[in-house]
N, C-alpha and C positions, 0 to 999 in steps of 0.2 A: 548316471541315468538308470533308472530302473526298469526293468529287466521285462515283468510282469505289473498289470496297474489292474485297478479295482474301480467303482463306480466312483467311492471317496477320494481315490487319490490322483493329484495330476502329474501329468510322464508324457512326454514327448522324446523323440530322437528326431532333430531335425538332419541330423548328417545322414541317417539311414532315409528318409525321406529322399533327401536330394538326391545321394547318390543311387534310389531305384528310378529317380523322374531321371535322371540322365541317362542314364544306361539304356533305361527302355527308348527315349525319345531317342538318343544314339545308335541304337539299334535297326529303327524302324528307319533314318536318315541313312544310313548304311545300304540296308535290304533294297531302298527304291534307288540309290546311286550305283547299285551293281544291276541292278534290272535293267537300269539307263544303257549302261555300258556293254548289256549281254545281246544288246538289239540298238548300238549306236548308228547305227545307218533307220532305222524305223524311227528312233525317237529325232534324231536330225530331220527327217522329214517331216514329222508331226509338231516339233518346232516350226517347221515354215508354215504348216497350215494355218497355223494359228496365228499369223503376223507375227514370228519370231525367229531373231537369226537363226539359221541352222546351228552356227557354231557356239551357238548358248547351250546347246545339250552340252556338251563337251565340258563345259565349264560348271553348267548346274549337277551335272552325274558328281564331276572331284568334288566340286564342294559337298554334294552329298556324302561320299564315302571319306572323305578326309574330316570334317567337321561332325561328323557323325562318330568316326573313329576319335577325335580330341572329346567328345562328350563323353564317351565311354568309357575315355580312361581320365578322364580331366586335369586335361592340358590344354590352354588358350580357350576355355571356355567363353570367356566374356568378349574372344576374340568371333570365336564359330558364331556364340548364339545369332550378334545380330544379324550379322552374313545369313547365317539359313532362315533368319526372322523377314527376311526379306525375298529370300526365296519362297516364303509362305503367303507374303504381300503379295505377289505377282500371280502365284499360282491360284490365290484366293478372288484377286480382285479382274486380273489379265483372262481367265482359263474357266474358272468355277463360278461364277458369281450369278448368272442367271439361269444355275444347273435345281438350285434349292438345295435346302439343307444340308440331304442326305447324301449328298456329293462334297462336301464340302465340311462337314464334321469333323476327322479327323486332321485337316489342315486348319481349324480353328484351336486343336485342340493341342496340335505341334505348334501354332504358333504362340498360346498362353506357354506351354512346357517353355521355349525359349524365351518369353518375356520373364517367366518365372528365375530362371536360372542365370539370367544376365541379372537380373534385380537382385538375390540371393547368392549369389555367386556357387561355385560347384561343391563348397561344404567341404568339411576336414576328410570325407574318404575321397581325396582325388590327390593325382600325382602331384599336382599344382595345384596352389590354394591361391585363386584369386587371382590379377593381374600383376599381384606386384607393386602395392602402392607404396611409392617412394615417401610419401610423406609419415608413415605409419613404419617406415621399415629402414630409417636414413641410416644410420652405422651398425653396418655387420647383421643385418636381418633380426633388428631388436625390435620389439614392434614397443612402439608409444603411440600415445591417442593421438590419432589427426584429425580430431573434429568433426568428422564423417559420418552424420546418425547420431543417434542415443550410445546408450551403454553398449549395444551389439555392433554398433558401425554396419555402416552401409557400402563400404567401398570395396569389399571381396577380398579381402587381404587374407582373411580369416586367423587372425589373431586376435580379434577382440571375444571372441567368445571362448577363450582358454582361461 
């Protein structure tokens, strides 16, 4: 990959790409799961106001700080995204929806970051690459084609684009 590009020439890093959209989204999944947990008796109760179990804070703070921490260093990516892509459904659709826009911006924008990264998987800078697909990796972590996509494969393995 090239280092430096010009008008005429094309260069991308897609692994630098993903591992800044993970990190950052990771981050910010992090930041609101300790917030949860620094006032868990407040957010418990603001779950009930809202028509929701108390003891879904409890549950939505870990998956924030645990799946926020597996993005950041990219481990089970394709396990977290949907998980918190869901916690973005609810929060979007349950909590914000008839707030407008300006409330609800950055939970549109964490929830494309996780649709992005479950689709693309977390990219060659992460501890784990991909889920592990058995059909692509059957003896000794050798990767052969399993059919999965074009030329780049679509199944997160990240061996096809070596």
């Amino acid at each position: 990959m090239k280092s430096m590009c010009g008008c005429a020439t094309k260069c991308a890093n897609p692994n630098m790409g993903m591992f800044v959209l993970r990190v950052i989204t990771g981050v910010i999944f992090v930041y609101h799961g300790v917030s949860k947990f620094q006032d868990l008796a407040g957010t418990q109760a603001w779950f009930s106001s809202i028509g929701l179990w108390s003891w879904l804070a409890n549950l939505v703070a870990t998956v924030e700080v645990v799946g926020g921490a597996a993005l950041i260093l990219g481990i089970w990516t394709c396990i977290f995204a949907p998980i918190l892509a869901v916690v973005m459904l609810v929060a979007i659709f349950h909590v914000k929806l008839g707030s407008g826009w300006s409330k609800m911006e950055l939970d549109w924008l964490l929830l494309a970051s996780l649709v992005a990264i479950k689709s693309v998987g977390a990219g060659n800078w992460a501890i784990r690459k991909g889920c592990g697909c058995f059909v692509c990796k059957p003896n000794n972590n050798t990767c052969v084609d399993c059919g999965h996509g074009d030329e780049g494969g679509t199944c997160g393995c990240g061996c096809h684009n070596k």
